[in-house]
N, C-alpha and C positions, 0 to 999 in steps of 0.2 A: 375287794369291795363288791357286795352283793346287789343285784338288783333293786329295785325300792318301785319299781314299774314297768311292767314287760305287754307288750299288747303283741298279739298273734291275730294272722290271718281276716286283720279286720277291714271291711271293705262299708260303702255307704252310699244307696243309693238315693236318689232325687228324681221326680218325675222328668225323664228325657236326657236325664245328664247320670253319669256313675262318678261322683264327688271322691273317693275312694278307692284302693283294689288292693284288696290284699297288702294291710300296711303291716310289716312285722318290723318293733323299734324297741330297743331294750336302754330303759335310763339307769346309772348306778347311783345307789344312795350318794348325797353327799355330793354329786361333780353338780356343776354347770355346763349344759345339753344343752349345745343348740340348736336351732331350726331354721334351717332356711330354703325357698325354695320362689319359684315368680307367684306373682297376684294372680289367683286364682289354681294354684297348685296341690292346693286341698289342706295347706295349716290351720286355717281358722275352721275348719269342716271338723278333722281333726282336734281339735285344741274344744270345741265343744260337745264330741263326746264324753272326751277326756272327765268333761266338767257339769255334764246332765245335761246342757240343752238340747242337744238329738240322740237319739239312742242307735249303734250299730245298728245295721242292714243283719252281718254276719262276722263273724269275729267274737275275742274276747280281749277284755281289760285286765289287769291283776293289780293291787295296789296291795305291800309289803308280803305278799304269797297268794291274796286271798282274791278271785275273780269279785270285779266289781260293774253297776249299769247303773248306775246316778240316776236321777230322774228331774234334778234339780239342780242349778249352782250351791244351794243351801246345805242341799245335801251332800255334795263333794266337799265342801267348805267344814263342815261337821267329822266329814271324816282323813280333815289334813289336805288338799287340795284345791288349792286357790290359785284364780285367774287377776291378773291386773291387766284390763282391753287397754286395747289403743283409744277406743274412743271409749269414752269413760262410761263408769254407770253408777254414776254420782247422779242426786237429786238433789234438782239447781235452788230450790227453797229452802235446803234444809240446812244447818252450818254443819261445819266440819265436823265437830260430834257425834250429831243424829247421825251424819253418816257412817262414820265409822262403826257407831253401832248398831246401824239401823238394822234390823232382824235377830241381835242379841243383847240387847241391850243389859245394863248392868243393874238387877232389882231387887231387891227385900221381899221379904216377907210383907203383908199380903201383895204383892208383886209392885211397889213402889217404886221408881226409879230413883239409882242411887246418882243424883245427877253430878252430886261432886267429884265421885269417885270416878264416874263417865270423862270430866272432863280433864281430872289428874290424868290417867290412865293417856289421853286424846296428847294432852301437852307434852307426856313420856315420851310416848311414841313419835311424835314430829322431833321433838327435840332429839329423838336416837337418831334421825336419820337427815339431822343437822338442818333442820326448815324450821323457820319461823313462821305464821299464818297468825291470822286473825281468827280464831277460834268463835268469833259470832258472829262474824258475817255469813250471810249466805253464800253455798259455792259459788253459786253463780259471779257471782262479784270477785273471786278470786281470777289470778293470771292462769291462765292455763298450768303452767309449770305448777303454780303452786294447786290444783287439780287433780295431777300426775302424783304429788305426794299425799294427799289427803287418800286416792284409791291406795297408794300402796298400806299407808296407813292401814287403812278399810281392810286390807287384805293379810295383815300379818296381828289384827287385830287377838284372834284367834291362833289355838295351834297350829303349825303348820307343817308339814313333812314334803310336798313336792307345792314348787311355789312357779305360777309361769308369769313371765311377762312379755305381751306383747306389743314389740315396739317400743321399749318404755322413753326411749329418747329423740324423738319426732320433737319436741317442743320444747326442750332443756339448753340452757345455758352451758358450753363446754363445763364451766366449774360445776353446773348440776346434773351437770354427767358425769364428772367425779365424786362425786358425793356418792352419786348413785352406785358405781362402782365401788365403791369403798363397804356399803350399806350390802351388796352383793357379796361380796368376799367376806366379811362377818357371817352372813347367813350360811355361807359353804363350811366357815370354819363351827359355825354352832350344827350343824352336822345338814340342815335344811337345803332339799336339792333343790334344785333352781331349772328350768326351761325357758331358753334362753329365747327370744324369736325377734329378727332382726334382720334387713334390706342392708344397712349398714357391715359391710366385711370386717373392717378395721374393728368392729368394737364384739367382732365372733373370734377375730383375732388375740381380742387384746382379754377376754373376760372367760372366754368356754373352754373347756379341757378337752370336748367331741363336738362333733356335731352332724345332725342327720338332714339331706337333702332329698325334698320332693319334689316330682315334678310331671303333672299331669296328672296327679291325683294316685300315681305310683313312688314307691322309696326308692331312691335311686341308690343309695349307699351311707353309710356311717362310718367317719374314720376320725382319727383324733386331731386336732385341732395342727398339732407340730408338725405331722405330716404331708400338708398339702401347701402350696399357696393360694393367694388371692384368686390367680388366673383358674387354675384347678375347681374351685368354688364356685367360679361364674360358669366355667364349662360344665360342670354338675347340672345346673341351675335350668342353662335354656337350651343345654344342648347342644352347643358349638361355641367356637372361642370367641368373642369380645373384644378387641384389645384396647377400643378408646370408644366410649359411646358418647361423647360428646363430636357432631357434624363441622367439619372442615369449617373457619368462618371467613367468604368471601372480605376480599376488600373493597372498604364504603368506599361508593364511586358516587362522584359530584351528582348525579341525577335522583338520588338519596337524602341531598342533603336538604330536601323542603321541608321545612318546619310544618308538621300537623298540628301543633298541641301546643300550647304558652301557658304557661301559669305563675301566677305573683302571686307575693302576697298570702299565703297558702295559710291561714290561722284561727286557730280553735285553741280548746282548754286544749287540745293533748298536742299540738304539733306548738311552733313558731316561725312563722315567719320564710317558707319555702316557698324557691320559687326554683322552674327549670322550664325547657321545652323539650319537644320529643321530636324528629324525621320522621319522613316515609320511609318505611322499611329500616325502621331501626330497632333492634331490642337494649333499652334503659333497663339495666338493674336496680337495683334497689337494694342495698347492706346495711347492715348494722347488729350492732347487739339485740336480745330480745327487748325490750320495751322502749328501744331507741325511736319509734313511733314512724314504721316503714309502714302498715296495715294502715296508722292511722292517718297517712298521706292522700293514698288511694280512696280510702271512704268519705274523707273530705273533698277529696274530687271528684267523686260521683255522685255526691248529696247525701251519703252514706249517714255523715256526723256532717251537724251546725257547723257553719264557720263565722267568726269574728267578720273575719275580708277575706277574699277571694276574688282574683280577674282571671279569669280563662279566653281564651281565642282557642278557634279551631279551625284551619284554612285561613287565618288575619281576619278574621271575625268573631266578634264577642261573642261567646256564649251564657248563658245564664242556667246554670246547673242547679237546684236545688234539692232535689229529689232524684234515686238512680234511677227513673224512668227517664225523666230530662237526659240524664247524661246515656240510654241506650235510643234517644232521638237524635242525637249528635253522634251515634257510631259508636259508644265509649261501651263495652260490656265487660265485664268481673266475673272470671273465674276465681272463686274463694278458696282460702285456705280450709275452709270447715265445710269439705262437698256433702258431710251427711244434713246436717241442718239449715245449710244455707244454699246446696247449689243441687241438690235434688229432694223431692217428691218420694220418699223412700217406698210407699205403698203402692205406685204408680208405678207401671210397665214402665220399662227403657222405652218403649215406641212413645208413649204420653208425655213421658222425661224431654224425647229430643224431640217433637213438634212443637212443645207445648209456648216457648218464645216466636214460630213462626205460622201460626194455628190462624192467624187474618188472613197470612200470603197464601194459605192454602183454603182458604173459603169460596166457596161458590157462591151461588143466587140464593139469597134469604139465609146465608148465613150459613151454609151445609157446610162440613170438610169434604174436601176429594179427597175418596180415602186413598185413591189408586195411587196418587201422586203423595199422601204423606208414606205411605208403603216404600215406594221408591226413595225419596227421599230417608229414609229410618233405616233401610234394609244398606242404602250406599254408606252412610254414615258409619253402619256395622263395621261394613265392608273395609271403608278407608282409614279405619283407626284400631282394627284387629281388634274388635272387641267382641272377649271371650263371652256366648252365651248361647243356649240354644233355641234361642227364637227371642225377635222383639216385643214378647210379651212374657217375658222372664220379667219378673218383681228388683225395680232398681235394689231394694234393700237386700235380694239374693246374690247380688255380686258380690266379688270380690273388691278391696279398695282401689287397684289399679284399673280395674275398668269400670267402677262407679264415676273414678276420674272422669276416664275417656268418653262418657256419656255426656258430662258435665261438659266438657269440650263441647261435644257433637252439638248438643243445645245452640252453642253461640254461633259454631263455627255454620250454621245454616240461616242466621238471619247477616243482615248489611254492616256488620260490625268494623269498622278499618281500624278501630285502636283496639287492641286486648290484652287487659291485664291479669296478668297472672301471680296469684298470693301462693307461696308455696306449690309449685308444680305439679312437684314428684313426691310431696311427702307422703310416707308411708306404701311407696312403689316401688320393684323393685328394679334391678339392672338391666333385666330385657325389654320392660314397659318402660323406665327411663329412655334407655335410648331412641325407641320410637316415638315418644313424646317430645325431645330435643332435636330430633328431626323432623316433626311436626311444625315448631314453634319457628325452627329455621326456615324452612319450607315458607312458610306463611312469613313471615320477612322478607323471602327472597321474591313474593310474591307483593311485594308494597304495603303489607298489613304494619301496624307499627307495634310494638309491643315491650309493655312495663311487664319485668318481671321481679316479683319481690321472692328473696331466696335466703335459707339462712345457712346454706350450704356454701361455703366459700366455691368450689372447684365449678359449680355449676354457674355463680356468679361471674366467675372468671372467663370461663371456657364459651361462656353463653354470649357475654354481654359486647355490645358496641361503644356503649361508657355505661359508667356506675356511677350514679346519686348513691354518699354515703350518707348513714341518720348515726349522729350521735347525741344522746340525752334529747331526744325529740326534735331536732334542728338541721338541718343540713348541713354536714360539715364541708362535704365538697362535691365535686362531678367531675371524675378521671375519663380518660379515653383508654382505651382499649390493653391500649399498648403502656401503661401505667399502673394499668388495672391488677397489679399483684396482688398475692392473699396478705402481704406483706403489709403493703402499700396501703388495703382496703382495710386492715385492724390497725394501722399508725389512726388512720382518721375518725375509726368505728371506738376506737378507746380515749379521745380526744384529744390526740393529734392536732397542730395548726397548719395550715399552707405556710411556707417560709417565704 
């Protein structure tokens, strides 16, 4: 089997940082490659030369013998090389269609569009890769999942000879993760190589034939998939073994057991009828299938989304929630599942990112900021959440997604917040940011902070939690204690299961 993409000696620099050093990675026609390495190790740096958003420092590309320097995603795409991101780059107005075709669209003479044949062409393609969608809705109004397949759609729209995906299973249903698997293995056997890139071991294990590890913005080694295990993979990764990154979890001792949090009643179009409380110093999971309506618990508790009814207490005191400002005057802050849209300022320096919730506590007379004290404050924040960058006035949009995260942290974890919920923790993070994020969250429990965490990772639910609220079809179906808390246990009720 011949090469199909050989890059030499190529390195990529960034004002104050070297993103790159000398990456030499040889893909062969045909396999499934994958990639792995921690947030901030230089794949997406990589992965957008690959693709024309930046162009090599020094180095070369080659694509089927012949050196290649993109200047454009369009232009990689034109010549068989397509990207499908983690965060999408669908536009949110346009139905599934337009997008697919958007930049090639299908047209007649004198340049017509041929809209029918656009939308046969749109319904083939979902239907190969077993999704149903609503072909005129706007994206925007689709599920996420169904998102993830409208770009792959977008992305195989055209020829394609090296196809990467990043991430592609952050927000998929196990069964559209086989799908998706299934949809991969076709593509290897019609000869289409694949670039695999994924935080998830199990699915490097279960899909890739190789696969090549960075780390630090250098190649650490490529070996084939058969040959190593899991442990092997994570020590590649951060550089020393691993063996459980989920934190020891103390046992809940009676001074623990104060109710912070009370809610009834909990209803809107998307939930019914939820009620639970929460402790000091307790972490509430949150389970369920994807649109079992776990997101839409928490938004309805923060003022996120309308509700029908709703009673909240906080300390045996009513609260009146309607708006998420209400609910960060009561303590209550949201870390979101969607930290580029919704939990940072992407234009904005990290320093602007994490003051910017406590930018009163730091005003002087007439209104000034001290800048001394937001310095200090921004710079400890860095500090106590290892987050990779070279100065607090690096462009939040220039990180990585694991320490976009941890900025997103930094933000709350400096204003008076004692409830913190958390949508998705770690997604799209890898195993040495995981585990200092699960020792954060612990930390901060063990510290009386209380904390909802919504996860659709079983093991983190499990390993994390003090009890778990399950959602099924929108609903509560139960709330386990710790010690009940199976993966088992938590899919009998997550797939509608009764209490006996």
């Amino acid at each position: 089997m011949n090469n199909i993409l050989e890059i030499k000696n190529l390195s990529k620099d960034f004002p104050g940082v070297k993103a790159l050093k000398d990456i030499n990675l040889n893909v062969k026609r045909g396999e499934v490659h994958g990639l792995v390495g921690e947030n901030g190790a230089g794949k997406s740096t990589l992965m957008k030369i690959l693709t024309g958003v930046h162009n090599a420092t020094v180095g070369t590309v080659s694509l089927e013998g012949k050196n290649v320097a993109f200047n454009s995603t369009k232009e990689a795409q034109n010549s068989g090389l397509s990207i499908i991101h983690q965060e999408f780059s669908l536009v949110p107005y346009l139905n599934s269609i337009d997008n697919i075709f958007l930049g090639h669209e299908l047209t007649t003479f004198p340049k017509l569009l041929r809209k029918q044949k656009m939308r046969d062409v749109a319904h083939n393609l979902l239907k190969q890769i077993n999704v149903n969608v609503d072909l005129n809705k706007p994206v925007k109004e689709l599920s996420i999942a169904e998102q993830q397949f409208v770009e792959i759609s977008k992305a195989i729209a055209v020829e394609t000879k090296v196809l990467i995906f990043d991430e592609p299973t952050a927000s998929l249903t196990n069964e559209e993760v086989n799908n998706l698997f299934k949809l991969i293995k076709s593509f290897k056997d019609d000869g289409v190589t694949i670039i695999y890139i994924s935080h998830h071991l199990d699915e490097i294990f279960e899909i890739c034939d190789r696969f090549s590890c960075l780390r630090d913005g250098e190649m650490v080694d490529t070996k084939n998939v058969k040959e190593v295990t899991r442990q092997d993979i994570i020590k590649m990764m951060v550089g020393r073994e691993i063996t459980n990154v989920f934190p020891e979890r103390p046992s809940f001792v009676k001074d623990k057991n104060e109710i912070v949090l009370e809610v009834k009643k909990l209803n809107n179009e998307y939930i019914s009828n939820v009620t639970f409380n929460l402790r000091k110093g307790e972490i509430l999971g949150i389970a369920g299938l994807m649109g079992a309506g776990r997101t839409e618990v928490v938004r309805a508790l923060i003022g996120a989304d309308n509700t029908d009814t709703k009673e909240v207490n906080i300390n045996g005191k009513k609260a009146h929630i309607k708006h998420p400002t209400d609910a960060l005057s009561y303590g209550i802050c949201l870390i979101p599942e969607n930290r580029k849209s919704q939990g940072l300022v992407l234009d904005m320096t990290i320093k602007n990112n994490i003051s910017l919730p406590v930018l009163k506590k730091l005003s002087k007379t007439l209104g000034l900021i001290d800048k001394k004290k937001e310095e200090e404050i921004v710079n400890q924040s860095i500090k106590d959440l290892s987050i990779k960058t070279p100065g607090n006035r690096q462009l939040a949009k220039n990180l990585s997604g694991g320490n976009q995260q941890k900025v997103v942290l930094a933000k709350w974890l400096n204003t008076d917040c004692n409830i913190l919920i958390f949508d998705e923790p770690t997604r799209g993070i890898d195993v040495g940011a995981k585990e200092e994020i699960y020792k954060l969250i612990r930390s901060l429990a063990d510290d009386g902070i209380s904390i909802i965490m919504i996860s659709s990772e079983l093991p983190e639910i499990t390993e994390m939690s003090d009890r778990v609220l399950v959602m099924h079809k929108r609903k509560m179906s139960t709330i386990l204690n710790s010690e009940k808390a199976t993966s088992e246990e938590i899919m009998y009720y997550a797939t509608g299961g009764e209490n006996e």
